[in-house]
C-alpha positions as CSV (number, residue, x, y, z in Angstrom):
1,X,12.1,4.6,368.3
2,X,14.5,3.4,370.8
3,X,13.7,1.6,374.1
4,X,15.3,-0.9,376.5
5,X,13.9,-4.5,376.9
6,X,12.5,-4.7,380.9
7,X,14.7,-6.4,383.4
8,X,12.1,-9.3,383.4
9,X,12.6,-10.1,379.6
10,X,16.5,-10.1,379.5
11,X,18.3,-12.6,377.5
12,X,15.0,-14.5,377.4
13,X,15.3,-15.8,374.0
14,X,18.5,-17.7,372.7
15,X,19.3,-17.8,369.4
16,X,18.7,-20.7,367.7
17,X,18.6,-19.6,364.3
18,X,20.8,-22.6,362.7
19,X,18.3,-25.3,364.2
20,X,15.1,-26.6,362.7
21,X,12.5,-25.4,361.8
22,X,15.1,-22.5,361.0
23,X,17.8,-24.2,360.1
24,X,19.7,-20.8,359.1
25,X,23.4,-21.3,357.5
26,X,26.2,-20.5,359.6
27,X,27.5,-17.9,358.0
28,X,23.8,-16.2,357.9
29,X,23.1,-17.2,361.3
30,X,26.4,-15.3,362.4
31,X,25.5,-12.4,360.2
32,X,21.8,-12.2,361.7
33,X,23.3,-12.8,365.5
34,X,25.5,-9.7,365.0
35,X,22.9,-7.1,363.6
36,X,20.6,-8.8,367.0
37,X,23.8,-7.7,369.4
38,X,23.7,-4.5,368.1
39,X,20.0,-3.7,367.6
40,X,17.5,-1.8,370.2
41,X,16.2,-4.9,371.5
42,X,19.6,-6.5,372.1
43,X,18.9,-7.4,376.0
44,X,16.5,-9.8,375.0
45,X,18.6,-12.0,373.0
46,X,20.6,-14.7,374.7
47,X,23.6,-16.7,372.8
48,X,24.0,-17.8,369.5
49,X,23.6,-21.4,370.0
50,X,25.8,-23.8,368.2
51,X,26.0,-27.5,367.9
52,X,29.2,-29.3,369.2
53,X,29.1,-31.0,365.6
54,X,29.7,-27.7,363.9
55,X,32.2,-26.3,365.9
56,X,34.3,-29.4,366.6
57,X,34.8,-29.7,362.5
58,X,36.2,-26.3,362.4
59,X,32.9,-25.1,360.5
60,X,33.6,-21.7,362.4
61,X,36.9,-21.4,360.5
62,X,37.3,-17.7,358.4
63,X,33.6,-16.6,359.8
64,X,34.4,-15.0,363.2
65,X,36.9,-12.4,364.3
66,X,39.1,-13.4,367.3
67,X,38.3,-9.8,368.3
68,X,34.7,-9.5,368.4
69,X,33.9,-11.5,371.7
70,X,31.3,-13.6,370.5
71,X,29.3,-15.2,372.9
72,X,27.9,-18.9,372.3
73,X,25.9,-22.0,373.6
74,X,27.0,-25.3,373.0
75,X,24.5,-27.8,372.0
76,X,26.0,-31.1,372.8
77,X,24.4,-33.5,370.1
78,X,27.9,-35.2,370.1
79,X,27.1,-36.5,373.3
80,X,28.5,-35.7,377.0
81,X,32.1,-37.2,376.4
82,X,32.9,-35.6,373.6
83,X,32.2,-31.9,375.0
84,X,35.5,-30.9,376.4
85,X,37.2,-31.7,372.9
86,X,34.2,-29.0,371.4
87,X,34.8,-26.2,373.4
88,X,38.5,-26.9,372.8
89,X,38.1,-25.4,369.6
90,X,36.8,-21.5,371.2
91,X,39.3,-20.2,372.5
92,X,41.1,-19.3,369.2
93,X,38.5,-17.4,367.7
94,X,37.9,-15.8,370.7
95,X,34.8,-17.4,371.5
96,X,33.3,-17.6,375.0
97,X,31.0,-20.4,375.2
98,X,28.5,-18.6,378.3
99,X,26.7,-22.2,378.6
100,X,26.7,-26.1,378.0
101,X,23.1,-27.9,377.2
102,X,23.4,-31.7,376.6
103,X,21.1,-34.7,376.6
104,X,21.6,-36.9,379.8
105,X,19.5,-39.6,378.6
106,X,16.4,-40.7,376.3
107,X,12.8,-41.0,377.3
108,X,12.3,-44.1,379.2
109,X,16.3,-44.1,380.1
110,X,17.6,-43.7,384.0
111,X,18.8,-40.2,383.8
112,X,21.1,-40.7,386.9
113,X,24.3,-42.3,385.3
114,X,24.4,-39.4,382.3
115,X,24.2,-36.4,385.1
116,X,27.0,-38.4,386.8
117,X,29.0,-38.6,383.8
118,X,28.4,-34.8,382.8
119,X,29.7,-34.0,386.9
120,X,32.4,-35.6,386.5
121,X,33.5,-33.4,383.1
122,X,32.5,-30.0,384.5
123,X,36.0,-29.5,385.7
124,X,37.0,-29.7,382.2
125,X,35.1,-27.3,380.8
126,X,36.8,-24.4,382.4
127,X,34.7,-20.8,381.8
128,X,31.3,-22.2,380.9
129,X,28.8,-20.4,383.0
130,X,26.3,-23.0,383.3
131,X,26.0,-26.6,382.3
132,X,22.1,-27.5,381.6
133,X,20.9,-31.2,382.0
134,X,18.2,-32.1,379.6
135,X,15.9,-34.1,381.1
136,X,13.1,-36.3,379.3
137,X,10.0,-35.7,381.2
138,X,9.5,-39.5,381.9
139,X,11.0,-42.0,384.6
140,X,13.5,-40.7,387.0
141,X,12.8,-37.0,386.8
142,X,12.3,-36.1,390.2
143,X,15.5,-38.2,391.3
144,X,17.0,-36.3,388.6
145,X,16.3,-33.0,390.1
146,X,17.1,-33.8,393.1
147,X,21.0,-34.8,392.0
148,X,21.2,-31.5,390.2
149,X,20.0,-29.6,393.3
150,X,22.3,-30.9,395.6
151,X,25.3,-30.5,392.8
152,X,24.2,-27.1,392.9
153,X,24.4,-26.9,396.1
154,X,28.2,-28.4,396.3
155,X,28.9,-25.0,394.0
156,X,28.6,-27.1,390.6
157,X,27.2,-24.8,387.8
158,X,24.5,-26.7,386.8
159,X,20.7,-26.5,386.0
160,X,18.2,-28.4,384.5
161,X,16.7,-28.3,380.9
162,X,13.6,-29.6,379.3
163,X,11.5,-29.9,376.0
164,X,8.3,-28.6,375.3
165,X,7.6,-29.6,372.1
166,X,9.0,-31.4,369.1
167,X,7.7,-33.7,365.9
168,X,5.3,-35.9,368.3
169,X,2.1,-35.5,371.0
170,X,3.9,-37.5,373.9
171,X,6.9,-34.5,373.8
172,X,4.5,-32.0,374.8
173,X,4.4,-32.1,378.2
174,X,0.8,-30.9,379.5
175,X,-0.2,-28.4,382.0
176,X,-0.2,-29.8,384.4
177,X,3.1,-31.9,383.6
178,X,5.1,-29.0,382.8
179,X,3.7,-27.0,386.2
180,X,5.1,-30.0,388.1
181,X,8.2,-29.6,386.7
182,X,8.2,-25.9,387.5
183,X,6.9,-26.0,391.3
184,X,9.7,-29.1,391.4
185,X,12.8,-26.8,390.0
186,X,11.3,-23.9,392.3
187,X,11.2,-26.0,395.9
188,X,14.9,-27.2,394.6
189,X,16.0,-23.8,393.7
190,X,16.8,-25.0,390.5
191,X,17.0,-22.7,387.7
192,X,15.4,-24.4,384.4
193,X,15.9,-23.7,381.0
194,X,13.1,-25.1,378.1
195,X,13.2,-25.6,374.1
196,X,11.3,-26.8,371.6
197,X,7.5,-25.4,370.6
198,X,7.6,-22.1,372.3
199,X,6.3,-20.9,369.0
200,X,4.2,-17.9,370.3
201,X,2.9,-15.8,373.2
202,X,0.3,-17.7,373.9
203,X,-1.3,-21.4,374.4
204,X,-2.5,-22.3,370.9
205,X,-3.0,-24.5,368.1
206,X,-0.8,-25.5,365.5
207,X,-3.1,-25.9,362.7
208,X,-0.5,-27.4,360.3
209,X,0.2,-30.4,363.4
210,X,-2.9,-30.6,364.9
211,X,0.0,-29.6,368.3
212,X,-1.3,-27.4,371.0
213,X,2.0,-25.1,371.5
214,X,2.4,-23.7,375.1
215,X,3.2,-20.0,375.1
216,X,6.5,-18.3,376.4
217,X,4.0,-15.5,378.0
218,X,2.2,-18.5,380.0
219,X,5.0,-19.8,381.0
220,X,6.2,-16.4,381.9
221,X,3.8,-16.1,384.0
222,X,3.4,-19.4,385.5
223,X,7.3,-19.4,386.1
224,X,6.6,-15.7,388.4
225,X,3.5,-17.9,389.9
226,X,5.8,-20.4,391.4
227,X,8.3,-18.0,392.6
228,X,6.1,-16.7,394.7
229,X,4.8,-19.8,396.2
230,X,1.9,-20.6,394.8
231,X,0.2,-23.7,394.4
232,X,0.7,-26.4,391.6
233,X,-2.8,-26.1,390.4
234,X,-2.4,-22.4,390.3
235,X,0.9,-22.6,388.1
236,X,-1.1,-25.2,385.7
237,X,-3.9,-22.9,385.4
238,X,-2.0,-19.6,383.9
239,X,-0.3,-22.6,381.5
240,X,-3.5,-23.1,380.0
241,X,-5.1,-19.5,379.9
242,X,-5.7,-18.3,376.1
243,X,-6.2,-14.8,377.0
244,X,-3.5,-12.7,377.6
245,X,-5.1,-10.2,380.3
246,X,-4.1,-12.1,383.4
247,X,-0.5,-13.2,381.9
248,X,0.3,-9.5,381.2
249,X,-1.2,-8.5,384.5
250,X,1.6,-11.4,386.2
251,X,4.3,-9.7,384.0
252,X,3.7,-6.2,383.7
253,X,4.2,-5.9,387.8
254,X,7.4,-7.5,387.6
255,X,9.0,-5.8,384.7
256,X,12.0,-4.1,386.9
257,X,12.6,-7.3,388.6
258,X,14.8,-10.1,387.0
259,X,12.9,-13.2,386.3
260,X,12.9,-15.7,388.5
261,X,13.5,-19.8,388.3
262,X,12.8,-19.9,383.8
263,X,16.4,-18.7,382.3
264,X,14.8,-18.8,379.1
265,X,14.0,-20.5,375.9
266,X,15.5,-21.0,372.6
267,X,14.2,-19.8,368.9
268,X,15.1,-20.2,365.7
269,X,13.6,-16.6,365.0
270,X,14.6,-13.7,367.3
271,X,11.8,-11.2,365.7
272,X,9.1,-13.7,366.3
273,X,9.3,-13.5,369.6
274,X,9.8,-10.2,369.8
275,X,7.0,-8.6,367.5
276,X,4.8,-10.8,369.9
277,X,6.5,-9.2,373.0
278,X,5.5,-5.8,371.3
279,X,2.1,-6.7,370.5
280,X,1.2,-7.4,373.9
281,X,3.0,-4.3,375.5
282,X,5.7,-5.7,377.2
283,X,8.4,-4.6,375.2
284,X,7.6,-0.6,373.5
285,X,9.3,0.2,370.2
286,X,9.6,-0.8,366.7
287,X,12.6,-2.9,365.2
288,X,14.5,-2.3,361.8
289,X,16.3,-5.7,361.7
């Protein structure tokens, strides 16, 4: 069966396949990325993201044809200076990279002087749509935002980034942590992008890490919450719900309508994601990837 992926689910999911807990090869990660493009559920898969390390060692050398348009995200773990000289390497295999995502600083770290240092290099990285700031969720955040607003504002392509998850307790934000972020990116207008432990749908346990996940869906639906102005506690609320009636309630009236304020999430597996997305209804069809 073929179907098309609703407007509110498109290019949700990036493709983060050569990443941990993936961590796909290159050459398999390329291979998987093209049968995604050309699958059924293709609207719901974002870039292939790649590290600046890979690409800026010519790693993509012999595996790409100028001629097939790929589109990428670069993942700046070289660090915000050395990001011009990595896309430098795209343009002759044809790649477009459709978005920049780089640390601007540690936890604990003033993020202000790395967002000033990554403004003052978005002129030389010509044809990237967007440029996301990570931002630890720790000191300086809301001054943070605020910069990245009024860049935004100015007609600078940028938007903000966070994690929600990762090899410790303190880097999952809580509810109510990550709902402030959310009502703060939404009275900024500030599009936000998240990584990291989106594992599943739902809120849930890891029993191997003793690490309660949040869900994609929750955040779906606490992301469409704060679009339409409702209040913190509300938003916090649908981020800690473990039954998915009332997130698919949120979503499934809003399936026609691009999503608002979350651009998505990255995932090291693309059919995760999506066999979860069919199981709860929002997406109809079967895959043969």
């Amino acid at each position: 069966m073929s179907t098309q992926v609703p407007a509110l689910l498109d290019g949700l999911v990036d493709d983060a396949a050569v990443f941990p807990p993936g961590s796909a090869t290159l050459p398999d990660a390329l291979a998987a990325h093209r049968r995604h493009r050309a699958a059924w559920y293709a609207d719901l898969v974002g870039p292939l993201l790649l590290p600046a390390s890979t690409v800026a060692t010519g790693e993509l050398t012999g595996l790409v044809d100028p001629g097939e348009g790929l589109v990428i995200g670069l993942i700046g773990d070289t660090g915000i200076a050395r990001l011009p000289f990595a896309l430098s390497f795209l343009a002759p295999y044809g790649i477009t990279a459709r978005q920049v995502e780089v640390p601007v600083a540690k936890r604990g770290e003033d993020p202000l002087p790395g967002i000033a240092e990554l403004l003052r290099l978005t002129d030389a990285m010509p044809g990237v749509g967007v440029v996301y700031a990570e931002l630890p969720l720790t000191f300086g955040l809301m001054g943070a935002l605020d910069a990245l607003a009024a860049a935004r504002a100015d007609g600078v392509p940028i938007a903000a980034k966070f994690r929600t998850g990762g090899l410790a307790a303190e880097l999952f934000p809580t509810p109510a942590e990550l709902a402030a972020v959310i009502c703060a990116c939404r009275d900024r207008g500030l599009p936000f992008k998240l990584t990291a432990g989106l594992h599943q749908a739902i809120r849930h346990l890891d029993p191997e890490t003793g690490f309660t996940h949040h869900g994609y869906a929750n955040v779906l639906a606490a992301a469409l919450a704060a679009a339409d102005g409702e209040r913190m506690e509300t938003v916090a609320e649908l981020l800690t719900v473990l039954d998915p009636r009332p997130l698919l309630e949120r979503a499934s009236a809003r399936l026609d309508a691009p999503r608002p304020l979350w651009v998505g999430f990255g995932s090291c597996s693309i059919l995760e994601p999506l066999t979860d997305l069919i199981r709860l209804g929002l997406v109809n069809g079967g895959y043969d990837a």
